[in-house]
KEKE-3310 file (N, C-alpha, C; in steps of 0.2 Angstrom, whole numbers, plus 5000, padded with zeros to 4 digits):
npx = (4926:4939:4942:4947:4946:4946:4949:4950:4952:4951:4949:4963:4973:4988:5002:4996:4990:4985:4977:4976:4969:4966:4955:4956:4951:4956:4968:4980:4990:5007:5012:5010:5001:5001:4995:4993:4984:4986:4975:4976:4987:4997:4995:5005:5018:5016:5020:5023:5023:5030:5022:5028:5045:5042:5049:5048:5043:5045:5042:5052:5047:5039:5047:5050:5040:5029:5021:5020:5013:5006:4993:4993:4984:4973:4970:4973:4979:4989:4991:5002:5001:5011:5017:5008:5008:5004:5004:5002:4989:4977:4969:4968:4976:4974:4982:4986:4995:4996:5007:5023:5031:5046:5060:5075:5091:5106:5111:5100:5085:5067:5050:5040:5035:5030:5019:5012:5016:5005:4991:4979:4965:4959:4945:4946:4952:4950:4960:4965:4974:4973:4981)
npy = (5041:5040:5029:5018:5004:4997:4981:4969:4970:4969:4958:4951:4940:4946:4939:4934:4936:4944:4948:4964:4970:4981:4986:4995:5007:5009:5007:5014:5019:5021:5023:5015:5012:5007:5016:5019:5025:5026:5029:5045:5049:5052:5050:5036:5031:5013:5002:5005:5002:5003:5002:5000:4996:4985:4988:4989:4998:4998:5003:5006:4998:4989:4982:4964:4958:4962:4962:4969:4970:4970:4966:4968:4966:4962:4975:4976:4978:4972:4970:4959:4956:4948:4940:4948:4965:4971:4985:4989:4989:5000:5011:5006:5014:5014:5021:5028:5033:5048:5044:5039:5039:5040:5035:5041:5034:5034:5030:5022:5017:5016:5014:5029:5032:5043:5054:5065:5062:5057:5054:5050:5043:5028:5023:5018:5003:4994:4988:4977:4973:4961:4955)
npz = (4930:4942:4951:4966:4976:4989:5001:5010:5022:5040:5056:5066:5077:5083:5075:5064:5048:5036:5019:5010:4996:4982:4972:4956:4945:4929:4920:4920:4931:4934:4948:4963:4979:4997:5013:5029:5041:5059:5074:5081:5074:5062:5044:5037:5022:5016:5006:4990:4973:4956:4941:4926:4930:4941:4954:4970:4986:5003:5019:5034:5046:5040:5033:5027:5032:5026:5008:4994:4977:4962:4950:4936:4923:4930:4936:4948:4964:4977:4996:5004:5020:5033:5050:5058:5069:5084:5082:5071:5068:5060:5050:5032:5017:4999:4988:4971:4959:4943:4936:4934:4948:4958:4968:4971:4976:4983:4970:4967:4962:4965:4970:4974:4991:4995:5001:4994:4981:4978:4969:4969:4979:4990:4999:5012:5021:5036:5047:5061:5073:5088:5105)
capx = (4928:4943:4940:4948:4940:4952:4946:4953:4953:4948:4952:4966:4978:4996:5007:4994:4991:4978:4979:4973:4968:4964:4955:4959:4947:4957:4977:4984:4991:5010:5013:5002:5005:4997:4997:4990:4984:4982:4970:4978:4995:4997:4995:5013:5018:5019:5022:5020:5026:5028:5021:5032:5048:5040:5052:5046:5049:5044:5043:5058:5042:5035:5050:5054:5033:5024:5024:5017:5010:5001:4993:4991:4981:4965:4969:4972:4985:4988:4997:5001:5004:5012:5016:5005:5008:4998:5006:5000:4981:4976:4966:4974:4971:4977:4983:4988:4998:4994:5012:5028:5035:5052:5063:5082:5096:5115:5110:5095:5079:5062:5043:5040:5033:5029:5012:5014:5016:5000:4984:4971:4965:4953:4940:4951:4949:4952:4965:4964:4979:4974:4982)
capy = (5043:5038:5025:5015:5002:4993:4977:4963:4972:4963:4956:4947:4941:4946:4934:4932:4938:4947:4951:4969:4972:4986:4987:5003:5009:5010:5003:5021:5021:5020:5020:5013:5012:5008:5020:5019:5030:5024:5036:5051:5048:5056:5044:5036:5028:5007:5001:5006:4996:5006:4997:4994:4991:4982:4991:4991:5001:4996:5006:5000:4996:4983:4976:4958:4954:4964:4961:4972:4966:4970:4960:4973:4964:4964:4983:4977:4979:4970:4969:4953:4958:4942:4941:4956:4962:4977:4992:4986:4994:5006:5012:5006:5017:5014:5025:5027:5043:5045:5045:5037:5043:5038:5038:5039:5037:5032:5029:5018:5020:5014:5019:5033:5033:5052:5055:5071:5060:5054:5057:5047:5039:5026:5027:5014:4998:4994:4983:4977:4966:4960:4950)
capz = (4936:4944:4958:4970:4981:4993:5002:5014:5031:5049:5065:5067:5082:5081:5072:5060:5042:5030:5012:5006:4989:4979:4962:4953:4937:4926:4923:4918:4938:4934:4954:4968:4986:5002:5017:5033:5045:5065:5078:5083:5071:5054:5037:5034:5019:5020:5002:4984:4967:4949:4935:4920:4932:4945:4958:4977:4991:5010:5023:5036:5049:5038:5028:5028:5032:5021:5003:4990:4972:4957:4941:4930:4921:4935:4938:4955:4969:4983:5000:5009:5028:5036:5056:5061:5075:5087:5080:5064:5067:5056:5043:5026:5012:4993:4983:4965:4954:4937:4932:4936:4955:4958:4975:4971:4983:4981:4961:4966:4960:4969:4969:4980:4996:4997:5000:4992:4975:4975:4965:4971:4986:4990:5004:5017:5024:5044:5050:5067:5077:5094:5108)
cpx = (4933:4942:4944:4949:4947:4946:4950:4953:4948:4952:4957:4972:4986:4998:5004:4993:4984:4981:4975:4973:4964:4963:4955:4952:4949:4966:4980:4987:4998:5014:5010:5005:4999:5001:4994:4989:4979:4980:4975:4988:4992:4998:5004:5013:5020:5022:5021:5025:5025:5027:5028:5040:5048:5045:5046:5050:5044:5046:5049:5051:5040:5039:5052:5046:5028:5028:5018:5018:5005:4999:4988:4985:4970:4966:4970:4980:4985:4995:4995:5003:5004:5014:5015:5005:5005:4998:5002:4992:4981:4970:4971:4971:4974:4978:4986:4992:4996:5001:5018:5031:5040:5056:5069:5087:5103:5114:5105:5088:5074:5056:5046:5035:5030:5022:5010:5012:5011:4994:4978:4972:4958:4950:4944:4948:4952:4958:4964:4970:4976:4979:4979)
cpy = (5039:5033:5019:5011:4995:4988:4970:4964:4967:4964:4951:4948:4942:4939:4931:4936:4941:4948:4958:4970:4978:4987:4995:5002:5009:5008:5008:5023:5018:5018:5021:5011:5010:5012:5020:5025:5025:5031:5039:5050:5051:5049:5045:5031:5019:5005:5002:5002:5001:5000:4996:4992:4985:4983:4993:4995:4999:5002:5001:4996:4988:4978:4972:4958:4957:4963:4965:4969:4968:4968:4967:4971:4964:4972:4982:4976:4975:4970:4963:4953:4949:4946:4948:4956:4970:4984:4992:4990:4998:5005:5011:5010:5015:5018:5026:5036:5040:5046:5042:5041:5037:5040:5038:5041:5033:5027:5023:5019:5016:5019:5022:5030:5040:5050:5060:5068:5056:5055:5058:5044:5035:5029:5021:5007:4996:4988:4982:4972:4968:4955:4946)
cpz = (4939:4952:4960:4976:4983:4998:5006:5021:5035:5052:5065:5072:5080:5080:5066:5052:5038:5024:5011:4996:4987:4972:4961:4945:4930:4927:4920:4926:4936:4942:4957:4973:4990:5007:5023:5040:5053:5072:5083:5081:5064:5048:5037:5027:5022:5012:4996:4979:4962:4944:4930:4925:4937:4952:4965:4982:4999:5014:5031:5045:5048:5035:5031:5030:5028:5013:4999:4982:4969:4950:4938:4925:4921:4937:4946:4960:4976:4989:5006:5015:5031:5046:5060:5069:5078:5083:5073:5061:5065:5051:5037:5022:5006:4990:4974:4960:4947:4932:4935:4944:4955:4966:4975:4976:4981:4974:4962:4965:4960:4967:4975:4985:5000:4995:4996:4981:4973:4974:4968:4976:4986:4998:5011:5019:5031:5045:5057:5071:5085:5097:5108)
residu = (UNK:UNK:UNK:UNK:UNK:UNK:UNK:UNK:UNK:UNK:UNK:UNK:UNK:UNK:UNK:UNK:UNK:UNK:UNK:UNK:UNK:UNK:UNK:UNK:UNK:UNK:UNK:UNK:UNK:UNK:UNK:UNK:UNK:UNK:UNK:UNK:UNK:UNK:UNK:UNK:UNK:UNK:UNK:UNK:UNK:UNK:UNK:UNK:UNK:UNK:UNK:UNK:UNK:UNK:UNK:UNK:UNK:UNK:UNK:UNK:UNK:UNK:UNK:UNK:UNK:UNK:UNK:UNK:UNK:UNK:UNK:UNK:UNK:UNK:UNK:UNK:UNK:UNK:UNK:UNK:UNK:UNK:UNK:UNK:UNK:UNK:UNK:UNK:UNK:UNK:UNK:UNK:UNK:UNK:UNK:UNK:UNK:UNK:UNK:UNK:UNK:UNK:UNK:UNK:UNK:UNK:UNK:UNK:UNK:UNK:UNK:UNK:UNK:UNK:UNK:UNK:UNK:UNK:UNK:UNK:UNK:UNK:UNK:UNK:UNK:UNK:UNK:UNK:UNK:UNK:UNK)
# end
């Protein structure tokens, strides 16, 4: 059974930082993303990695303090959220496809960020920034 168990969430005051981590079941996830959804907003993409080229994509929200990551090796993913700040709250979710997603634009080529292009999900972990 495919499963995806994401872990790091809490409390923390803006300008501060969490780590999330996501183990996966299984290392057949060629692209794997976090996503977040905050109360009474629609799930947006924040950042996903494909395995064999290790190609990232940032959502423009978070680029330049989040840093997305995964050791293939532990089945696991992580994202390193630095100077957080209020908007930041949300439920994270992790996701994973069971196949390469791609996002090409003026002959560049990135994981996708389409929610659309993803398989699985896990069950979320909370994020909190206060004052």
């Amino acid at each position: 059974q495919v499963q995806l168990v994401e872990s790091g969430g809490g409390s923390v005051q803006a300008g501060g930082s969490l780590r999330l981590s996501c183990a996966a079941s299984t290392y057949a996830y060629w692209t794997m993303g976090w996503f977040r959804q905050a109360p009474g907003k629609e799930r947006e993409g924040v950042a996903a990695v494909n395995r064999g080229s290790g190609t990232t994509t940032y959502s423009d929200s978070v680029k330049g303090r989040f840093t997305i990551s995964r050791d293939n090796a532990k089945n696991t993913m992580y994202l390193q959220m630095n100077s957080l700040k209020l908007e930041d709250t949300a439920m994270y979710f992790c996701a994973a496809a069971g196949g390469v997603r791609t996002f090409c634009s003026g002959g560049v080529c990135s994981a996708s960020l389409k929610e659309s292009d993803f398989d699985y999900w896990g069950q979320g972990t909370q994020v909190t920034v206060s004052s």
